[in-house]
Residue frames as a rotation matrix with the C-alpha (Angstrom) as fourth column:
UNK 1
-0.020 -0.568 -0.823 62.28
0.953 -0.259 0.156 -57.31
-0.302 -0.781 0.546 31.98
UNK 2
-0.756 -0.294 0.585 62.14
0.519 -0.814 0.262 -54.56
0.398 0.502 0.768 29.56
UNK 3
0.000 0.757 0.654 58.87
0.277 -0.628 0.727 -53.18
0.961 0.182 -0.210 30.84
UNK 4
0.571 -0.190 -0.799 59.97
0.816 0.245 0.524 -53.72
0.097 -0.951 0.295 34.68
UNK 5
-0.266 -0.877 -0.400 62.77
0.890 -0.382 0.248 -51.52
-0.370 -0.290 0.882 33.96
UNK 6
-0.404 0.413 0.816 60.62
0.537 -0.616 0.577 -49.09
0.741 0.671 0.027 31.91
UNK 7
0.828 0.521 0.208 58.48
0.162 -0.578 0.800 -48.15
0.537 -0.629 -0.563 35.21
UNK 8
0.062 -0.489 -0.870 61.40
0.853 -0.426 0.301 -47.48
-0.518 -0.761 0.391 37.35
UNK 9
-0.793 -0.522 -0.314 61.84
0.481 -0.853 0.203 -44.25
-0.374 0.010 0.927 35.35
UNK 10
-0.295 0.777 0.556 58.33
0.292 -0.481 0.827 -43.20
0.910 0.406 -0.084 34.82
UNK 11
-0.971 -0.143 0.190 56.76
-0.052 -0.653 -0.756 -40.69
0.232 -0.744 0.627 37.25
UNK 12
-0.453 0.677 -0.580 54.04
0.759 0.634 0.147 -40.55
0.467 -0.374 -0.801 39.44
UNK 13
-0.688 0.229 0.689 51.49
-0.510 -0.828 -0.234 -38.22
0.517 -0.512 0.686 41.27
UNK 14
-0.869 0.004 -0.495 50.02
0.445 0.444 -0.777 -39.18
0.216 -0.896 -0.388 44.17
UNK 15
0.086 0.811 0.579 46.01
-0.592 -0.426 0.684 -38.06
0.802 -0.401 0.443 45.36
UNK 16
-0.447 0.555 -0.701 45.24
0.752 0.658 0.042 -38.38
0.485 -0.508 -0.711 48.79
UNK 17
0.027 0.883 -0.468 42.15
0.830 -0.280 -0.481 -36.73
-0.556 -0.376 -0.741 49.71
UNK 18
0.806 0.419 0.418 42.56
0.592 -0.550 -0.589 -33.42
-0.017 0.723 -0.691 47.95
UNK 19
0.481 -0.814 -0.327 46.38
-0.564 -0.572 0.595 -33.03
-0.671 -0.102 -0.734 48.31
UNK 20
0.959 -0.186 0.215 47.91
0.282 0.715 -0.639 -34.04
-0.035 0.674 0.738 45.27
UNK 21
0.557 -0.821 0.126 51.73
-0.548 -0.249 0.798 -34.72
-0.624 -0.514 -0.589 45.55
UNK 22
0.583 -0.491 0.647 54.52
0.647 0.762 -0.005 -35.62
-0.491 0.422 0.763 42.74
UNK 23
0.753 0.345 -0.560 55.99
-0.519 0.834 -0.184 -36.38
0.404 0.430 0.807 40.78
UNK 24
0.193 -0.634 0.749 57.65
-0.743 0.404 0.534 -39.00
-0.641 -0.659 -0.393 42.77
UNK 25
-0.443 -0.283 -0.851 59.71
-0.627 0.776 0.068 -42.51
0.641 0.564 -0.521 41.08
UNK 26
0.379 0.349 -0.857 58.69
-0.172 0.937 0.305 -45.76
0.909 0.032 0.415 41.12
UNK 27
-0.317 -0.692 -0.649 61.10
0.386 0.531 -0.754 -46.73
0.867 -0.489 0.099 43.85
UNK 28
-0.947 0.208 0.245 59.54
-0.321 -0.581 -0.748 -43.44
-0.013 -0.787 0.617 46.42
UNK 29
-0.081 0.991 -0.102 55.94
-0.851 -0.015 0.524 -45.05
0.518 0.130 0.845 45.40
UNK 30
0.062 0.026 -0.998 57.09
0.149 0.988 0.035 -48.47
0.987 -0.150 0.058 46.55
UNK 31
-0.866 -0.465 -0.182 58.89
0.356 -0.320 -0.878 -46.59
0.350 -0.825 0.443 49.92
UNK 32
-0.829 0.467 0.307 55.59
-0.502 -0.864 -0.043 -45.18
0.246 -0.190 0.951 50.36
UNK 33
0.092 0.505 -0.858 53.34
-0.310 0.833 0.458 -48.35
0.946 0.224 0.233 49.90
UNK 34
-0.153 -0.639 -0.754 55.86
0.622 0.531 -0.576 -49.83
0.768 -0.557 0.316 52.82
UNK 35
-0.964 0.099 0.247 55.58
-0.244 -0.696 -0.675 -46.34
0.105 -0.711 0.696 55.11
UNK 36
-0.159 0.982 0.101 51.93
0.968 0.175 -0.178 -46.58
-0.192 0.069 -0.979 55.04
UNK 37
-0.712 -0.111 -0.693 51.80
0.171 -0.985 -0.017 -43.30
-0.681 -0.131 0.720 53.33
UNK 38
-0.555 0.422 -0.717 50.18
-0.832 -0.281 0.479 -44.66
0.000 0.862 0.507 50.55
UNK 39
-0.527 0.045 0.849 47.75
-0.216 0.959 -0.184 -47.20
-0.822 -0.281 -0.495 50.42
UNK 40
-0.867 0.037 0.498 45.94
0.440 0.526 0.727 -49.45
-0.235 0.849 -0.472 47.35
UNK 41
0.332 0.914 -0.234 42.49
0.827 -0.401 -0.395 -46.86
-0.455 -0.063 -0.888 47.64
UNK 42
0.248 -0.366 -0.897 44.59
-0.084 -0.930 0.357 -43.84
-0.965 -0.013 -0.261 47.00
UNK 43
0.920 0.305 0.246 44.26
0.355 -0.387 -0.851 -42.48
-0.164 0.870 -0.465 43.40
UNK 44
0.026 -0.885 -0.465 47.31
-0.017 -0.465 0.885 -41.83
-1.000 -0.015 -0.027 41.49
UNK 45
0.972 0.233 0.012 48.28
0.023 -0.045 -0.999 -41.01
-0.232 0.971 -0.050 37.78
UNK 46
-0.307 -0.935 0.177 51.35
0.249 0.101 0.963 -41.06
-0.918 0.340 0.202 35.67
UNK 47
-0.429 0.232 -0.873 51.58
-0.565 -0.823 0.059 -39.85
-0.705 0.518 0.484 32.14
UNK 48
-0.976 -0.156 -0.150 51.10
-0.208 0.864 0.458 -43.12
0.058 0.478 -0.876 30.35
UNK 49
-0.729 0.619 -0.293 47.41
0.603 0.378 -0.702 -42.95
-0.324 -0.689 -0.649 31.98
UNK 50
-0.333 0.642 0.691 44.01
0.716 -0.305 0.628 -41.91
0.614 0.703 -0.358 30.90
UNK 51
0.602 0.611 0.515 42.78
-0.227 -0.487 0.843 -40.62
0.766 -0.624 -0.155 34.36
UNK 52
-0.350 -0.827 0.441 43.42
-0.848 0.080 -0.523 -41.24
0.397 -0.557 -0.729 38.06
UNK 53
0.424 0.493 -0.760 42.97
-0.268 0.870 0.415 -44.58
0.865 0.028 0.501 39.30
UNK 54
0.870 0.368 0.327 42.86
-0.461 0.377 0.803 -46.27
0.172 -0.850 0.498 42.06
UNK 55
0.373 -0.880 0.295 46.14
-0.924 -0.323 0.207 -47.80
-0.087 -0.350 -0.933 43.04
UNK 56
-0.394 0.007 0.919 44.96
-0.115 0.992 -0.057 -51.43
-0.912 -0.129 -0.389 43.04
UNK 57
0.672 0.740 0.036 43.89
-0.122 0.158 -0.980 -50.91
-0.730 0.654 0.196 39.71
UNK 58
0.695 -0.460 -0.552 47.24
-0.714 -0.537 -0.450 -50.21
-0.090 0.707 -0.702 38.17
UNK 59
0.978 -0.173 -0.115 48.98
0.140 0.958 -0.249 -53.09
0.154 0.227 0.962 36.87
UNK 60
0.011 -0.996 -0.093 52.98
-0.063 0.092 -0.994 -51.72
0.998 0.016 -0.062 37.71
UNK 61
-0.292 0.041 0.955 51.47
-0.943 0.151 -0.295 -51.89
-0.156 -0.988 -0.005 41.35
UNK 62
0.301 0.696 -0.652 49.92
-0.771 0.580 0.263 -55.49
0.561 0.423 0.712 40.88
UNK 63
0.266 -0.631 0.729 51.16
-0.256 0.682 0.685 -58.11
-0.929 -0.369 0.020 43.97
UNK 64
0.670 -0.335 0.663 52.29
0.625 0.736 -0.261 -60.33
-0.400 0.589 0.702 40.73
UNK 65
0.364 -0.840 0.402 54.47
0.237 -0.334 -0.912 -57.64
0.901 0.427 0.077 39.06
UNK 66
0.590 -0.436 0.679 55.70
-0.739 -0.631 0.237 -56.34
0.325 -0.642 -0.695 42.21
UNK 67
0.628 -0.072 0.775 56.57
-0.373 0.846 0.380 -59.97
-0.683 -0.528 0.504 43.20
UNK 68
0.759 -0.262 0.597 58.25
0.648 0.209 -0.732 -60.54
0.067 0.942 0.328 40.10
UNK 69
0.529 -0.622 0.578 60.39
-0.322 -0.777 -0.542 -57.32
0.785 0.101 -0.611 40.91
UNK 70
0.664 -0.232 0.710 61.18
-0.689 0.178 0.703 -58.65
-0.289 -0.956 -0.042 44.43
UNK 71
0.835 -0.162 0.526 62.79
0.349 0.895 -0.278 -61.76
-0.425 0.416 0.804 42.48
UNK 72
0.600 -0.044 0.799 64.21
0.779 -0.193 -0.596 -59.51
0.180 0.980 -0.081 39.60
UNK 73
0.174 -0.444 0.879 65.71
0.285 -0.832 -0.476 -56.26
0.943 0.333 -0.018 40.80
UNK 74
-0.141 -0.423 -0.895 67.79
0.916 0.287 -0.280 -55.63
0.375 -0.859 0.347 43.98
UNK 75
-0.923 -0.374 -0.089 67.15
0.373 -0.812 -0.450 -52.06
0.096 -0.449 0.889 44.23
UNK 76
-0.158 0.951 0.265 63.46
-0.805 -0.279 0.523 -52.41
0.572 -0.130 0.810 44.46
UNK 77
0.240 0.131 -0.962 63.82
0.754 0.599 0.270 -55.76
0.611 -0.790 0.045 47.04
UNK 78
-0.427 -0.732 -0.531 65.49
0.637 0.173 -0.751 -53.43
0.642 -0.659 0.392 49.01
UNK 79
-0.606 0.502 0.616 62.70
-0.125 -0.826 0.550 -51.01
0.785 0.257 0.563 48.93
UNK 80
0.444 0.852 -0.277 60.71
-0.228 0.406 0.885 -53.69
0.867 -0.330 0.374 50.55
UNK 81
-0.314 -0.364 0.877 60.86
-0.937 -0.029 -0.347 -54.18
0.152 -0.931 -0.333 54.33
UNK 82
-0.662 -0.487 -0.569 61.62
-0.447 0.867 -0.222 -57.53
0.601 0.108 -0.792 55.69
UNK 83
0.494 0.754 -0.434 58.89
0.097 0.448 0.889 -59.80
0.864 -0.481 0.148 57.56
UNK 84
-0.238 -0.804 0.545 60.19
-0.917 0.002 -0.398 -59.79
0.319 -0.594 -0.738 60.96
UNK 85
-0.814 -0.228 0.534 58.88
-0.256 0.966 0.021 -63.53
-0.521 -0.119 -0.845 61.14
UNK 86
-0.976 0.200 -0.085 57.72
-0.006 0.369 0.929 -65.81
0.217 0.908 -0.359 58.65
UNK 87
-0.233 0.957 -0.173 53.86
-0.869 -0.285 -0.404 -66.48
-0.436 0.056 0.898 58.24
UNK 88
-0.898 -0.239 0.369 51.47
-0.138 0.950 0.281 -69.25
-0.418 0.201 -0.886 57.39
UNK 89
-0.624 0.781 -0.006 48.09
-0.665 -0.527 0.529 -69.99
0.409 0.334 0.849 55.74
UNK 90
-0.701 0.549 -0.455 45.54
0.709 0.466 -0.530 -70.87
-0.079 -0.694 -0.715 58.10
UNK 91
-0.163 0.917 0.364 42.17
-0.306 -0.398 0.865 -69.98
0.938 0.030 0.345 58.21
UNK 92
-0.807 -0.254 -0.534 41.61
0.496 0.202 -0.845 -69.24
0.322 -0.946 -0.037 61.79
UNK 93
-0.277 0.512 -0.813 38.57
0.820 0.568 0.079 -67.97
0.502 -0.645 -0.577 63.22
UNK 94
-0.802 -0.533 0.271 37.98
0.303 -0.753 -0.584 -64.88
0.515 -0.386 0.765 64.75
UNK 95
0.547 0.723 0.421 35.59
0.621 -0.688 0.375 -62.11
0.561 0.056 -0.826 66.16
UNK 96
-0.554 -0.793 -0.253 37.06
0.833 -0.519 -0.193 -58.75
0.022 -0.318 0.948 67.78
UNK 97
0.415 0.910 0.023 36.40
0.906 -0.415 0.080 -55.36
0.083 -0.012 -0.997 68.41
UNK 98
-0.126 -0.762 0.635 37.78
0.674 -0.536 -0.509 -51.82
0.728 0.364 0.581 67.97
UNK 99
-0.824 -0.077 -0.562 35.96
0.523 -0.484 -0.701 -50.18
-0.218 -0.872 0.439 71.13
UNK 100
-0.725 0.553 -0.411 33.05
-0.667 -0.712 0.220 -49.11
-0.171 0.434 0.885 68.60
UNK 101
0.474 0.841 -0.260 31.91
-0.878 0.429 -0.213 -52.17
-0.068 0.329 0.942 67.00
UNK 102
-0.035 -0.291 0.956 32.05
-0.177 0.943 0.281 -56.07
-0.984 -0.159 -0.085 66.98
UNK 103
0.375 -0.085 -0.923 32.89
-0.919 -0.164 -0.359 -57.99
-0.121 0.983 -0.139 64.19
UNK 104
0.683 -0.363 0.634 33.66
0.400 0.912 0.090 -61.86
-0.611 0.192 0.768 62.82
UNK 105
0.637 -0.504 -0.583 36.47
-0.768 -0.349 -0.538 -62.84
0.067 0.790 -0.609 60.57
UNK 106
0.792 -0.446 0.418 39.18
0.321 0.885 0.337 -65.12
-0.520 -0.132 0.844 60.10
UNK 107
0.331 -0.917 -0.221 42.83
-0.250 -0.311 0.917 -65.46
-0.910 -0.249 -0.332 59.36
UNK 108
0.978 0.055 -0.202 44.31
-0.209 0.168 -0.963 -65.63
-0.019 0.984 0.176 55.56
UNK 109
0.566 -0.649 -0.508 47.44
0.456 0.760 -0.463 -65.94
0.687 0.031 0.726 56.82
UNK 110
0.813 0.030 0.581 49.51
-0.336 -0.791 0.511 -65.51
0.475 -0.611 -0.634 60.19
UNK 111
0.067 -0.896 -0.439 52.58
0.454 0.419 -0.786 -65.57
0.889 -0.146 0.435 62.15
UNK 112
0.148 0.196 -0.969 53.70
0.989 -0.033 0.144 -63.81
-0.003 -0.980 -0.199 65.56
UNK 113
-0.566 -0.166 -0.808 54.02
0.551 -0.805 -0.220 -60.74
-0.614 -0.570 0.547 64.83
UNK 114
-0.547 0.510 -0.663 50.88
-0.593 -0.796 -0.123 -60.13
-0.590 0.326 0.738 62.34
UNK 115
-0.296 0.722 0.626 48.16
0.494 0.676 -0.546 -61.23
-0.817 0.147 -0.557 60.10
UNK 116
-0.832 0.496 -0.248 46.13
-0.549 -0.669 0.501 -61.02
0.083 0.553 0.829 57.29
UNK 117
-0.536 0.838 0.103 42.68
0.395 0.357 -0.847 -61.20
-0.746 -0.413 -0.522 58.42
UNK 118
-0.522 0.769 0.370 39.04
0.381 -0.178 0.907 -61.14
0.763 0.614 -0.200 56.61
UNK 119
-0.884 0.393 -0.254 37.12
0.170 -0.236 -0.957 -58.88
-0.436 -0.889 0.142 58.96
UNK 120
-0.075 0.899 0.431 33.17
0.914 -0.111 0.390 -58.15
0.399 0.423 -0.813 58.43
UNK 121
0.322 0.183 -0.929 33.84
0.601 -0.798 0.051 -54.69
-0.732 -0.574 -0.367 59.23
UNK 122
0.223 -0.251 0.942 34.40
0.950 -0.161 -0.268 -52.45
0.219 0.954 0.203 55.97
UNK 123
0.720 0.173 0.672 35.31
0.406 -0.890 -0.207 -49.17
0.563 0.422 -0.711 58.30
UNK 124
0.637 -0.765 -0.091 38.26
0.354 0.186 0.916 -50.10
-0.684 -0.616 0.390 59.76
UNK 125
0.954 -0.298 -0.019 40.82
-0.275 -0.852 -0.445 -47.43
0.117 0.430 -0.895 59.12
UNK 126
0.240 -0.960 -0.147 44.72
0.439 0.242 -0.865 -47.76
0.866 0.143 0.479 58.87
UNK 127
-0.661 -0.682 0.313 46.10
-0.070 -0.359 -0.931 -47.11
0.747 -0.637 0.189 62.35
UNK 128
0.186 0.844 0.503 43.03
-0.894 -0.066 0.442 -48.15
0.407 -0.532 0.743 64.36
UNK 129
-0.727 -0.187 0.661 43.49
-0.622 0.588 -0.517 -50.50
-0.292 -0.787 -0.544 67.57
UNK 130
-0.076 0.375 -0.924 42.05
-0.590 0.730 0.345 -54.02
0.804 0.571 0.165 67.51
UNK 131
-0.591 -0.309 0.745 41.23
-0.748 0.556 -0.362 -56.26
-0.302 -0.772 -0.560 70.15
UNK 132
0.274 0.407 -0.871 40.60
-0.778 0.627 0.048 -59.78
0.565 0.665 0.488 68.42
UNK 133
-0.077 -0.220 0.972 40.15
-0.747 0.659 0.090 -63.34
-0.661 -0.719 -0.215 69.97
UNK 134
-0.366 -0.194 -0.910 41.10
-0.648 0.755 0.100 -66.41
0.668 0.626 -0.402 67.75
UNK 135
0.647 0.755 0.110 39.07
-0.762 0.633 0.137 -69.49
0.033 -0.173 0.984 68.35
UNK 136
-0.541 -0.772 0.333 40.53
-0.658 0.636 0.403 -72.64
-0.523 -0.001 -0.852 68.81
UNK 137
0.774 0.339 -0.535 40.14
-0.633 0.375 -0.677 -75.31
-0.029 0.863 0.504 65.74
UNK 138
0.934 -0.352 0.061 41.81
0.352 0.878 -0.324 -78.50
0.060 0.324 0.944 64.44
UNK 139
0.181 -0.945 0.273 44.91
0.467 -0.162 -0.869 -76.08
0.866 0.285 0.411 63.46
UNK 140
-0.165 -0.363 0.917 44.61
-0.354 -0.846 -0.398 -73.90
0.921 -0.390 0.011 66.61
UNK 141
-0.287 0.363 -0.887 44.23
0.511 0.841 0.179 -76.05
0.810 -0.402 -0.427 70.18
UNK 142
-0.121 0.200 -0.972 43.53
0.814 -0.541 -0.212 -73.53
-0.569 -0.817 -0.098 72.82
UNK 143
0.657 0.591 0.468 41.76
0.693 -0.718 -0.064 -70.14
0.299 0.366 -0.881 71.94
UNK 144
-0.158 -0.559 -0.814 43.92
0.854 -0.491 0.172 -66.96
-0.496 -0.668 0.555 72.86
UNK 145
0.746 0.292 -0.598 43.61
0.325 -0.944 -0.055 -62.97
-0.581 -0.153 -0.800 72.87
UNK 146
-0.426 -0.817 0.388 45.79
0.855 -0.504 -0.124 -60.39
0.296 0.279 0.913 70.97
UNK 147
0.664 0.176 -0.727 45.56
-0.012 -0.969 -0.245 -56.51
-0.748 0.172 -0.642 70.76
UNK 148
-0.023 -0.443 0.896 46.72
0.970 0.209 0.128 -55.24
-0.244 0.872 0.424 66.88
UNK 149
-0.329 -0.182 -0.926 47.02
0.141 -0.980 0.143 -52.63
-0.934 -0.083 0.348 65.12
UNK 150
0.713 0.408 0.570 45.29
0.557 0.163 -0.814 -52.14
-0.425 0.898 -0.111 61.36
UNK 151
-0.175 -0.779 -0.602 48.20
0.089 -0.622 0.778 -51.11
-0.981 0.082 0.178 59.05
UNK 152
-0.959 -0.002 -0.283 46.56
-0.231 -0.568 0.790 -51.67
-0.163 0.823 0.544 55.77
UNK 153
-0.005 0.958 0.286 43.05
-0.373 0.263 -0.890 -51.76
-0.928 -0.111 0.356 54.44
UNK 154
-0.714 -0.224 0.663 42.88
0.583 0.335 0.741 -53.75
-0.388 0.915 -0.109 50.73
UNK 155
-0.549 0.684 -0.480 41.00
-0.807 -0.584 0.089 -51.93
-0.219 0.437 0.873 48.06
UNK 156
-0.402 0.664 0.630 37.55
0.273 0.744 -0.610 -53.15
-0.874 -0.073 -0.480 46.98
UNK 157
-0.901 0.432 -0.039 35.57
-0.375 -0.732 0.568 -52.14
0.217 0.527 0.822 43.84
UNK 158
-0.315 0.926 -0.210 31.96
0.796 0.378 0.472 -54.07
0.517 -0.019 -0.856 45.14
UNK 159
-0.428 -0.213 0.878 29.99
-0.294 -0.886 -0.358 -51.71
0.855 -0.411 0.317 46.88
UNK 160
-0.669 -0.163 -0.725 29.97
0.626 0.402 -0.668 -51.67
0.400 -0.901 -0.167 50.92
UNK 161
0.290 0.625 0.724 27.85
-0.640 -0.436 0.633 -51.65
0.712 -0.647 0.273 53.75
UNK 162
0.299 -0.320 0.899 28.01
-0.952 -0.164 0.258 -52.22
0.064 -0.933 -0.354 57.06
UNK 163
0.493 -0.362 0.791 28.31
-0.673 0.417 0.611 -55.60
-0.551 -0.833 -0.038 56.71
UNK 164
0.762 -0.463 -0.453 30.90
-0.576 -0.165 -0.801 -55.98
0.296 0.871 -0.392 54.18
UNK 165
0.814 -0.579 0.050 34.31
0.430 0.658 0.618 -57.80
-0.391 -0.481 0.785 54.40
UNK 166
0.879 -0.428 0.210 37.19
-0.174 -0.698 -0.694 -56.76
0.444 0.574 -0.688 53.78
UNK 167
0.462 -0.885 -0.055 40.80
0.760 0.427 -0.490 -58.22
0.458 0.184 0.870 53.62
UNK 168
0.743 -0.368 0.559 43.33
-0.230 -0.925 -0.304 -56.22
0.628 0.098 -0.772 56.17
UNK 169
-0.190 -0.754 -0.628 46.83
0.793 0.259 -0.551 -56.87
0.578 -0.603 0.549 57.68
UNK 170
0.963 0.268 0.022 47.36
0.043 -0.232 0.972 -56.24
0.266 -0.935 -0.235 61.02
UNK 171
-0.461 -0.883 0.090 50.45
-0.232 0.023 -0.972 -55.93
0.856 -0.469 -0.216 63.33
UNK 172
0.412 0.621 -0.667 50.04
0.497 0.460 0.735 -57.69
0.764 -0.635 -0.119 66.72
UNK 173
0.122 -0.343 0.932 50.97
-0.798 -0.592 -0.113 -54.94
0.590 -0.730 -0.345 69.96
UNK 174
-0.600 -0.381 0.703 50.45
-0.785 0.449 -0.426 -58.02
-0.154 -0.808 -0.569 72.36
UNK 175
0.370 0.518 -0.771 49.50
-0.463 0.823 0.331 -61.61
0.805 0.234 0.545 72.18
UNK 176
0.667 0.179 0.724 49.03
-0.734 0.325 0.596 -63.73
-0.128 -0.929 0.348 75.28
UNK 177
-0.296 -0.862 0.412 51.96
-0.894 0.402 0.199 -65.94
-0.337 -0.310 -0.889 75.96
UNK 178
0.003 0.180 0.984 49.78
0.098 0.979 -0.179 -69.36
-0.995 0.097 -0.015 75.35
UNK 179
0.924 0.379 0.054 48.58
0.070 -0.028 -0.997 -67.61
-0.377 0.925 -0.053 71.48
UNK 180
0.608 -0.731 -0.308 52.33
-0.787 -0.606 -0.114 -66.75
-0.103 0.312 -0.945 70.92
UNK 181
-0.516 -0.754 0.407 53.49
-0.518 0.653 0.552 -70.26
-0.682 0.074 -0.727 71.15
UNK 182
0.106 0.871 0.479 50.76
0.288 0.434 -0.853 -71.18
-0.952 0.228 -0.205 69.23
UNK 183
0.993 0.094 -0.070 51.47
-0.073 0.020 -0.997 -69.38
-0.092 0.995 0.026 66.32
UNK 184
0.334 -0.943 -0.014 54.92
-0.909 -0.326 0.262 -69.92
-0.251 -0.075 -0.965 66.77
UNK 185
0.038 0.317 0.948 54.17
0.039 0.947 -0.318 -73.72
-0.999 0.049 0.024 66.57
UNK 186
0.431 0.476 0.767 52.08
0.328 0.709 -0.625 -73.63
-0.841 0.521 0.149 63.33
UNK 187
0.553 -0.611 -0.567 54.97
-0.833 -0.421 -0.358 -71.67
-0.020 0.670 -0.742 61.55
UNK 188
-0.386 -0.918 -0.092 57.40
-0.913 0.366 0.177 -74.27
-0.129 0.153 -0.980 62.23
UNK 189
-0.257 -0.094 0.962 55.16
0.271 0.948 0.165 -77.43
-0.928 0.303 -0.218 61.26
UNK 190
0.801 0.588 0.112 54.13
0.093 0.062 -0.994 -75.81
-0.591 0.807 -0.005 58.08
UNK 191
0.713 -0.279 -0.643 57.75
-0.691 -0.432 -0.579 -75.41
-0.116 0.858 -0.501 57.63
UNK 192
-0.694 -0.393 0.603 59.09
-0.439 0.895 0.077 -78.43
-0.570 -0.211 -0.794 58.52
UNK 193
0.235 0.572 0.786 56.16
0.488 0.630 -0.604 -80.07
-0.840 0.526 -0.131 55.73
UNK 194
0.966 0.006 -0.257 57.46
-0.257 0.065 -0.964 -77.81
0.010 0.998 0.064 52.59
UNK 195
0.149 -0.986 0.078 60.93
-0.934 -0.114 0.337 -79.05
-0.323 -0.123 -0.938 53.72
């Protein structure tokens, strides 16, 4: 706990693109993470640090320690912004398009009112429109439309090309009435089996 409680009072500086911006606390880095202001590409330093690094490189950002804080410390849960409905893992299917370019992919885990999705599209940007059709499969019985929104993009260190993959959560704007009960369904038998 002692090192948990160590980063809340170490500072931070922030690079994105060639505006550098700090020093901000742990708690405004987390508030930022959540805003999409910051995301896990974006270079940042702190004194404790050799250089700047990537964001997903730095271990007091790390899903596991953050998770661990979520558990641990009420004024950094609170940082975090609530699901507005649960989520499941399913590997669903996909292919979609942004109005530029097509693309496959599938679902790492969803619910109704978002996703993480594998897309084969490595230049999808944070705040860029989606229109994506889910297949129908064993877990999914009838195929159905959305329209989304990209809200984060995961860092990568391999290097991309065009037809890369790459791991990004979505927000759904509108899902057809059959795909909404649908995932509304496979939330409640996956939670009615860890019950």
């Amino acid at each position: 706990m002692e090192a948990i409680d160590q980063s809340k009072t170490t500072e931070w500086w922030v690079l994105i693109g060639d505006q550098e911006s700090g020093p901000h606390s742990y708690l405004e880095m987390i508030r930022m993470l959540q805003n999409g202001e910051l995301f896990d590409y974006n270079y940042i330093w702190s004194g404790h640090m050799e250089a700047w690094t990537p964001l997903a490189k730095v271990e007091d950002f790390s899903k596991d320690r953050l998770l661990r804080l979520l558990q641990h410390d009420k004024e950094i849960a609170q940082a975090f912004k609530p699901r507005k409905s649960p989520r499941v893992s399913k590997k669903v299917e996909l292919f979609g398009h942004n109005d530029e370019r097509f693309f496959t992919g599938y679902t790492v885990d969803l619910g109704a009112n978002g996703a993480l999705v594998f897309l084969e599209d490595p230049l999808l940007q944070p705040g860029h429109r989606l229109t994506l059709h889910f297949r129908s499969s064993k877990d999914l019985q009838n195929s159905f439309n959305a329209s989304a929104e990209v809200l984060r993009k995961n860092f990568s260190e391999k290097k991309l090309t065009v037809r890369s993959g790459l791991h990004y959560a979505i927000k759904f704007l509108q899902v057809q009435p059959q795909g909404l009960r649908l995932l509304n369904e496979l939330v409640e038998a996956a939670s009615k089996v860890k019950k």
